[in-house]
VEXDREN-2710 file (C-alpha; in Angstrom, 1 decimal):
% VEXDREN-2710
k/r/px/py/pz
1/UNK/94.7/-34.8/5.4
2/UNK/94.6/-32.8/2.2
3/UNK/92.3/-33.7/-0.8
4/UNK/94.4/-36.7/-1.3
5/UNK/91.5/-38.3/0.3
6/UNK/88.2/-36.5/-0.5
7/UNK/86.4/-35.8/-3.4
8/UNK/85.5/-31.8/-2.7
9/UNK/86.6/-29.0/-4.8
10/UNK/89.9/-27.5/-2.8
11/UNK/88.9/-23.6/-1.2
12/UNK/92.1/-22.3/-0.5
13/UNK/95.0/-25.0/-2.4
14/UNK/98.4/-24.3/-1.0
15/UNK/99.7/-25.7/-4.1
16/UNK/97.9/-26.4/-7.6
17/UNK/99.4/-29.6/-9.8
18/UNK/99.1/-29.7/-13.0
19/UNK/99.3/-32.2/-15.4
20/UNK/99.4/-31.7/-19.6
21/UNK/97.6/-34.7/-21.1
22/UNK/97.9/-36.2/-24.8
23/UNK/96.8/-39.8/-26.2
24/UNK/97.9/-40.9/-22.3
25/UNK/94.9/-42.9/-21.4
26/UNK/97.1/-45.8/-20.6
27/UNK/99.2/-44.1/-18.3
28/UNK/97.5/-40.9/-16.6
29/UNK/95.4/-43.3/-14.3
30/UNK/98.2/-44.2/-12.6
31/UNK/99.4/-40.6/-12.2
32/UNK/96.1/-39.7/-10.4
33/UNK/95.9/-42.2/-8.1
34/UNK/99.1/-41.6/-7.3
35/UNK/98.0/-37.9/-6.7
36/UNK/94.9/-38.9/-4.7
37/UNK/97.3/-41.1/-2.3
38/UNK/99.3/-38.1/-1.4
39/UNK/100.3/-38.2/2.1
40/UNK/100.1/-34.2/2.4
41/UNK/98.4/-32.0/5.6
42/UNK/97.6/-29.1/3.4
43/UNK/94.7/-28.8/0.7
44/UNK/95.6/-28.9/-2.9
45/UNK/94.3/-29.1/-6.2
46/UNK/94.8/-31.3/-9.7
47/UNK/94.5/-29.7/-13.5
48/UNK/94.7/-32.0/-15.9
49/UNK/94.9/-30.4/-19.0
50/UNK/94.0/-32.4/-22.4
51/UNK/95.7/-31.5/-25.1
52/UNK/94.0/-32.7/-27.9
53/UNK/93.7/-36.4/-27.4
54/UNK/92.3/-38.5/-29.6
55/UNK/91.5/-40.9/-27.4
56/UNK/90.2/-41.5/-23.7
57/UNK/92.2/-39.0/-21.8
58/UNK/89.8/-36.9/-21.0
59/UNK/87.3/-40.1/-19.3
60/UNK/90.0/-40.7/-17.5
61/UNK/90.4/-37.3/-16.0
62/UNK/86.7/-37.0/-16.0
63/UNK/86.1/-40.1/-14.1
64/UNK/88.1/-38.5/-11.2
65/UNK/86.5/-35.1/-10.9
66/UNK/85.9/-33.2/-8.7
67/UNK/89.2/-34.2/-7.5
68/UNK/90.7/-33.1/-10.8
69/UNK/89.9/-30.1/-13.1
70/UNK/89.7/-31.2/-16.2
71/UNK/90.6/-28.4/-19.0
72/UNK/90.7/-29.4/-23.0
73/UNK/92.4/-28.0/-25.7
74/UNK/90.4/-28.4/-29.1
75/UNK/93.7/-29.1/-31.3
76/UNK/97.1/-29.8/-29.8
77/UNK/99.3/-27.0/-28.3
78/UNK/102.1/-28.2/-27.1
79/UNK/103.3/-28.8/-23.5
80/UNK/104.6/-25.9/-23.1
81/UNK/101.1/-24.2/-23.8
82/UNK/99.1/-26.4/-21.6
83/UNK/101.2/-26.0/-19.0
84/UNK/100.5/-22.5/-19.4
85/UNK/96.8/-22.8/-19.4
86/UNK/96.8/-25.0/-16.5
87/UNK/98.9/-22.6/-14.8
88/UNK/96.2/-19.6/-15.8
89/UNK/93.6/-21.6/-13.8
90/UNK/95.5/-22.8/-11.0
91/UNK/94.3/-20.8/-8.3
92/UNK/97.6/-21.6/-5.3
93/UNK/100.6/-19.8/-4.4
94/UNK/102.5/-22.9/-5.7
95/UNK/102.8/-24.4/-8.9
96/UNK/103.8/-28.4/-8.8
97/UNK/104.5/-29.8/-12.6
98/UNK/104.3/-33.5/-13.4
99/UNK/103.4/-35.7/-16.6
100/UNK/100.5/-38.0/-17.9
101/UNK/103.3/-40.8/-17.8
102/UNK/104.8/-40.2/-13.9
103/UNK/103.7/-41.8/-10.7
104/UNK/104.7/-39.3/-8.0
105/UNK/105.5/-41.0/-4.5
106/UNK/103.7/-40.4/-1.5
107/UNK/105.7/-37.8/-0.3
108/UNK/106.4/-36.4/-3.3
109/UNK/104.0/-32.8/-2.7
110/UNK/105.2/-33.0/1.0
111/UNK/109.0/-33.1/0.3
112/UNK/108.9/-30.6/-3.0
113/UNK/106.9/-28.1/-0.4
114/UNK/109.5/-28.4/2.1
115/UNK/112.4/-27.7/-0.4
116/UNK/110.4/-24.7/-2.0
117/UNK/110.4/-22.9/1.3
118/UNK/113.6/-21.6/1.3
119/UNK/113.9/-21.2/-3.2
120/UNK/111.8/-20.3/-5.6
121/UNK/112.1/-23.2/-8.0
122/UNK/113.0/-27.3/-7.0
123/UNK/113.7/-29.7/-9.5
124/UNK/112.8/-33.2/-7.9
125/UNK/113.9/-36.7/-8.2
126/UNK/112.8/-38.9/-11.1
127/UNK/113.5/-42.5/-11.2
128/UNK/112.5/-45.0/-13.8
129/UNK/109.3/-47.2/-12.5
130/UNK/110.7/-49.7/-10.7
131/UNK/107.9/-51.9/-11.8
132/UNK/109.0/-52.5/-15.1
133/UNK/111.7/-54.3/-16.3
134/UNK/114.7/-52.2/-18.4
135/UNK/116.1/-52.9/-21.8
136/UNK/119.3/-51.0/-23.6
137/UNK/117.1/-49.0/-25.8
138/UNK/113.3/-48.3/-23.7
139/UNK/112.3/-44.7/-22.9
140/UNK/112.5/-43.3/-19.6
141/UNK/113.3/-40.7/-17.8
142/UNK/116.7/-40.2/-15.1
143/UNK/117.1/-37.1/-13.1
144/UNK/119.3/-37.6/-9.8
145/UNK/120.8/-34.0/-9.5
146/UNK/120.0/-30.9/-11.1
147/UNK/121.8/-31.3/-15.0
148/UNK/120.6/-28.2/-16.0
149/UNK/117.6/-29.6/-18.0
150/UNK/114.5/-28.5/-15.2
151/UNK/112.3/-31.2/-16.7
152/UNK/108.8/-30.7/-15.8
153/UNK/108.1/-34.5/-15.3
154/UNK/108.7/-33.0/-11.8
155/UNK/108.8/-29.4/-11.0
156/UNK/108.0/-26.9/-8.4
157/UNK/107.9/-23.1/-8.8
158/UNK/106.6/-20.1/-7.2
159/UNK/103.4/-18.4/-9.0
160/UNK/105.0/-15.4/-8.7
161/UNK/108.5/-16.5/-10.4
162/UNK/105.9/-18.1/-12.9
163/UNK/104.5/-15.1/-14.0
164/UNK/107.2/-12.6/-14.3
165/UNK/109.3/-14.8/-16.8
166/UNK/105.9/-15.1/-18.5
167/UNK/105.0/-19.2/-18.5
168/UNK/106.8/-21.6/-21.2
169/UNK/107.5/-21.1/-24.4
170/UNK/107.3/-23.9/-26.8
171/UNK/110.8/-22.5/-29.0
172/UNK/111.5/-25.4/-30.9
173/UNK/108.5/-25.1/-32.9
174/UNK/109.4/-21.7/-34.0
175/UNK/113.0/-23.7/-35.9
176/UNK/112.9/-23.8/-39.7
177/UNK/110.6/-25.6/-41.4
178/UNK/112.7/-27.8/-43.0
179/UNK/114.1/-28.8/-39.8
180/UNK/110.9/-30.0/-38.5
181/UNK/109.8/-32.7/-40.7
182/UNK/106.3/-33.7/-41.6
183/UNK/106.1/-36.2/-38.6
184/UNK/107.6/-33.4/-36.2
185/UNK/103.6/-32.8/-34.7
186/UNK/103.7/-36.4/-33.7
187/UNK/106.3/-35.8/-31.2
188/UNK/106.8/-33.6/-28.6
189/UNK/108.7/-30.6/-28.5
190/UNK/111.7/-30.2/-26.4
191/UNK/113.7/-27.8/-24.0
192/UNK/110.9/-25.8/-22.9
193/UNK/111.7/-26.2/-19.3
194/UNK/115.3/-25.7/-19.2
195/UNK/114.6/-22.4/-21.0
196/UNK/111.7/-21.3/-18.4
197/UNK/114.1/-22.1/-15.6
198/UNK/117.2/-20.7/-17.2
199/UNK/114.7/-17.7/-17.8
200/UNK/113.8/-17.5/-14.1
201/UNK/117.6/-17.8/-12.8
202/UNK/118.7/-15.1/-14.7
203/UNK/116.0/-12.6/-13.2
204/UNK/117.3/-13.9/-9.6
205/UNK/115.3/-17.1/-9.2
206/UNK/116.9/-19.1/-6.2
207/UNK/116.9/-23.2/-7.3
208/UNK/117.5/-26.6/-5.4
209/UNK/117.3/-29.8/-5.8
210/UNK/115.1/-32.4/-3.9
211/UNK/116.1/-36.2/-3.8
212/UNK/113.5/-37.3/-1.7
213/UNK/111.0/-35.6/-3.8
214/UNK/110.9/-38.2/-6.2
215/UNK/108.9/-39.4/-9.3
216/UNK/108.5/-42.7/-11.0
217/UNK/108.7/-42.0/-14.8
218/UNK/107.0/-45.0/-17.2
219/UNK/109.4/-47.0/-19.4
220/UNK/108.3/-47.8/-22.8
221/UNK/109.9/-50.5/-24.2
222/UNK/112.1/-50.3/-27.4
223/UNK/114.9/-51.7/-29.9
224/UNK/117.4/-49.7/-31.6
225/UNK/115.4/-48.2/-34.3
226/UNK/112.8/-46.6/-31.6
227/UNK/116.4/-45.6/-30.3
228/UNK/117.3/-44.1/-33.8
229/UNK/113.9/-42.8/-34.1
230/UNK/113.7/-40.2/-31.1
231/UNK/117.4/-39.5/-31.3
232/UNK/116.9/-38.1/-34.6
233/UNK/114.3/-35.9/-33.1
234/UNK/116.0/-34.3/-30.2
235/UNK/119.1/-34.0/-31.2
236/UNK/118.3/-31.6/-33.9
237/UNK/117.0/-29.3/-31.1
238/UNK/119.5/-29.4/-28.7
239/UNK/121.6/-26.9/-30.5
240/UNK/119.1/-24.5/-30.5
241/UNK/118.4/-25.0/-26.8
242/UNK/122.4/-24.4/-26.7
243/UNK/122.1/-20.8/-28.4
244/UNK/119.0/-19.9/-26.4
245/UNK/120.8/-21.2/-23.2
246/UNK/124.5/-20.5/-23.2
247/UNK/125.0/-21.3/-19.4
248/UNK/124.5/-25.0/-19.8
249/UNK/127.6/-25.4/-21.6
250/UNK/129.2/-25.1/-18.4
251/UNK/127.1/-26.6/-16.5
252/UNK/125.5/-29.8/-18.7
253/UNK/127.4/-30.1/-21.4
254/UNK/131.0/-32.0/-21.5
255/UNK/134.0/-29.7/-22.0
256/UNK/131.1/-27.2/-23.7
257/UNK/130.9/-28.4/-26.9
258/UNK/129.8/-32.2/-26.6
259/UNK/126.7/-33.1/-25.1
260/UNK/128.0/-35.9/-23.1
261/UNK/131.1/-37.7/-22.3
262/UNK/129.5/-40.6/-24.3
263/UNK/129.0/-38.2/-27.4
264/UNK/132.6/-36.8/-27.3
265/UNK/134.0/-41.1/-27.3
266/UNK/132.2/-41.5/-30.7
267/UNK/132.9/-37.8/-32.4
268/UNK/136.9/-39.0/-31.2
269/UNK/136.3/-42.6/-32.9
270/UNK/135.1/-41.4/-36.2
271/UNK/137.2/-38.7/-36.5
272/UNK/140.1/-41.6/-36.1
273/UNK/138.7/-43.9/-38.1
274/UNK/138.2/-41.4/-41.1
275/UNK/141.8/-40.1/-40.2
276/UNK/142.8/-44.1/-40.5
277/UNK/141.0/-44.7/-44.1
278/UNK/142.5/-41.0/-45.5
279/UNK/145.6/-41.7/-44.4
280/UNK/145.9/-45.6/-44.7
281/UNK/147.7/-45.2/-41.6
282/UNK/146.2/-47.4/-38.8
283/UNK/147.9/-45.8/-35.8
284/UNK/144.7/-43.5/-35.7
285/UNK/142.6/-46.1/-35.1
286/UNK/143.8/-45.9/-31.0
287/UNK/141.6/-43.3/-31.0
288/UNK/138.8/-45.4/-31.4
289/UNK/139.7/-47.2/-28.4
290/UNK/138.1/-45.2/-25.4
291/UNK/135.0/-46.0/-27.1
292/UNK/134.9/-49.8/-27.8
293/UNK/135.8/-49.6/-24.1
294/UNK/132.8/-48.0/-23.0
295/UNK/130.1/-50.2/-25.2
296/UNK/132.0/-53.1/-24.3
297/UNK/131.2/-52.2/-20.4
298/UNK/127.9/-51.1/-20.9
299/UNK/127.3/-54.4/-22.8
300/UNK/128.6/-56.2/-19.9
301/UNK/126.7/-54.3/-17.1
302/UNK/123.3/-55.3/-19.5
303/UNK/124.5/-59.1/-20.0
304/UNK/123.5/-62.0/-22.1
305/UNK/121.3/-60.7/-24.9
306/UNK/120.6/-57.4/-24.1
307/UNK/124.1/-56.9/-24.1
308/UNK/124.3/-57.8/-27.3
309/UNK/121.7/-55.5/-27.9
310/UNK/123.3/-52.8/-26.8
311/UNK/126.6/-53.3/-28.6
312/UNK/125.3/-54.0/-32.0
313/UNK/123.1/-51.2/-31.9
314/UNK/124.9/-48.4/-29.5
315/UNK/126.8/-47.4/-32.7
316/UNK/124.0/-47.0/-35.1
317/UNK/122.5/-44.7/-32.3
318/UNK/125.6/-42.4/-31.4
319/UNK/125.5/-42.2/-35.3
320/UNK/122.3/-41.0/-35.7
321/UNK/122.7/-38.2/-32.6
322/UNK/125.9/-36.9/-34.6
323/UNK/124.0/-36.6/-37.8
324/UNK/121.3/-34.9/-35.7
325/UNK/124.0/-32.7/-33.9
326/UNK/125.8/-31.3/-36.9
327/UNK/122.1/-31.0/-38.5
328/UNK/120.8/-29.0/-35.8
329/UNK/124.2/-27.0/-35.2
330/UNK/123.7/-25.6/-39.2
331/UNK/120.5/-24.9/-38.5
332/UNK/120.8/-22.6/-35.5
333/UNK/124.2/-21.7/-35.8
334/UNK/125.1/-23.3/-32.6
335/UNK/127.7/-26.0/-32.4
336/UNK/126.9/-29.1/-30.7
337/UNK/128.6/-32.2/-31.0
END
């Protein structure tokens, strides 16, 4: 076996995994002894890379060497960043990306190796931990096929790809100031992965995807206003991630100008309900009908309270990501809906 189940510094690591850390002392426990349970022949190594946590990341980390390296940032960087400087250390052929807040399955290293062989960069499974229950509105994370997004939460790459397009770039932070918001350093920016692998793809990168390479992402609970909350936040990005990435139009977004079939329902039932009030005419209130459908069966699927849940407060959220789209499409001059 590999390192999974020693405690020596790696010689020769076929692969180096690396993991950017902030304020996740609750979770990245979990993602190391996931790590150290690996079920992988060949050696590898662990950088955890702390990026300015205030609180106990770093004894967590610590208390695992020398399985992990353990790098820290003095003030935050970003993901993107630490990624970078993990990846500036990592000494293998193979670069495996993960989060503070993922439990990778056993053969998670073994099955992402296998699909690299014949690519250059795999974008692996993540599920939702199974282990905790779900609510309309907690945070997760659901990748079953490659959207277009690469999120790092699990991510393989060749070193060599890695370097020529140069390592991630934290974009959003360079949007208007205005934009940002006071609170923006308290979350985290967005798209820097899509853009790396969009990046790499256009210089001749080969991709795949990797089901059985999978990855259990934590779910935080929530209610609606959590919901609003981090809607707000992305949504005034994802133009800008639109403008810098043209190509997942057609391959991400619906009909290239709504993010999602769900988004393109609402934008059709306000535009018929404000067509309605102008016009006093209620005929264009049919147009509000695919969308009462769809919370009405997502409200069923959830059941009892929660689906009450969701279908008070699915509106107030497809509100909020409109407001953020047409924000964020002003902004960078990139229209999202």
């Amino acid at each position: 076996m590999g390192p999974a189940n020693g405690a020596t510094v790696v010689a020769k690591p076929l692969v180096s995994v690396i993991v950017p850390a902030r304020n996740a002392a609750a979770t990245l426990g979990d993602t190391l002894a996931a790590l150290r349970a690996q079920e992988l022949d060949e050696s590898f190594e662990v950088i955890v890379v702390d990026d300015g946590s205030n609180d106990l990341t770093a004894a967590v980390a610590t208390a695992h060497e020398p399985f992990v390296t353990l790098l820290r940032n003095d003030r935050s960087e970003g993901p993107g960043a630490s990624r970078n400087r993990g990846a500036r250390a990592a000494r293998a052929p193979v670069l495996a990306f993960t989060d503070a807040d993922c439990i990778p399955t056993s053969r998670w290293l073994a099955e992402g190796l296998a699909a690299i062989e014949e690519v250059d960069l795999v974008q692996g499974a993540v599920m939702p931990d199974p282990r905790t229950p779900r609510s309309p509105f907690d945070r997760t994370l659901l990748v079953d096929r490659v959207s277009g997004f690469y999120q790092t939460a699990n991510l393989l790459v060749r070193r060599s790809v890695f370097d020529a397009v140069g390592g991630f770039r934290d974009w959003s932070l360079e949007g208007p100031a205005w934009l940002r918001g006071a609170g923006f350093q308290k979350r985290t920016p967005m798209g820097e992965d899509a853009l790396f692998s969009w990046t790499a793809r256009r210089g001749g990168a080969r991709t795949a995807f990797a089901p059985e390479a999978v990855v259990y992402h934590a779910v935080f609970p929530g209610h609606v206003w959590d919901e609003i909350g981090h809607s707000w936040h992305w949504t005034k990005y994802m133009p800008g991630l639109a403008r810098l990435v043209p190509e997942m139009r057609d391959v991400t977004f619906y009909k290239r100008w709504f993010f999602s079939s769900r988004a393109a329902r609402f934008d059709l039932a306000v535009a018929g309900l404000a067509a309605a009030i102008a016009s006093r005419r209620t005929v264009y209130l049919a147009a509000t009908l695919p969308y009462v459908r769809w919370v009405a069966n997502e409200s069923r699927r959830w059941g009892g309270s929660r689906g009450i849940e969701f279908a008070v407060g699915a509106p107030f959220s497809d509100a909020t990501r409109l407001s953020g789209f047409l924000v964020g499409s002003l902004a960078w001059r990139s229209l999202v809906l």
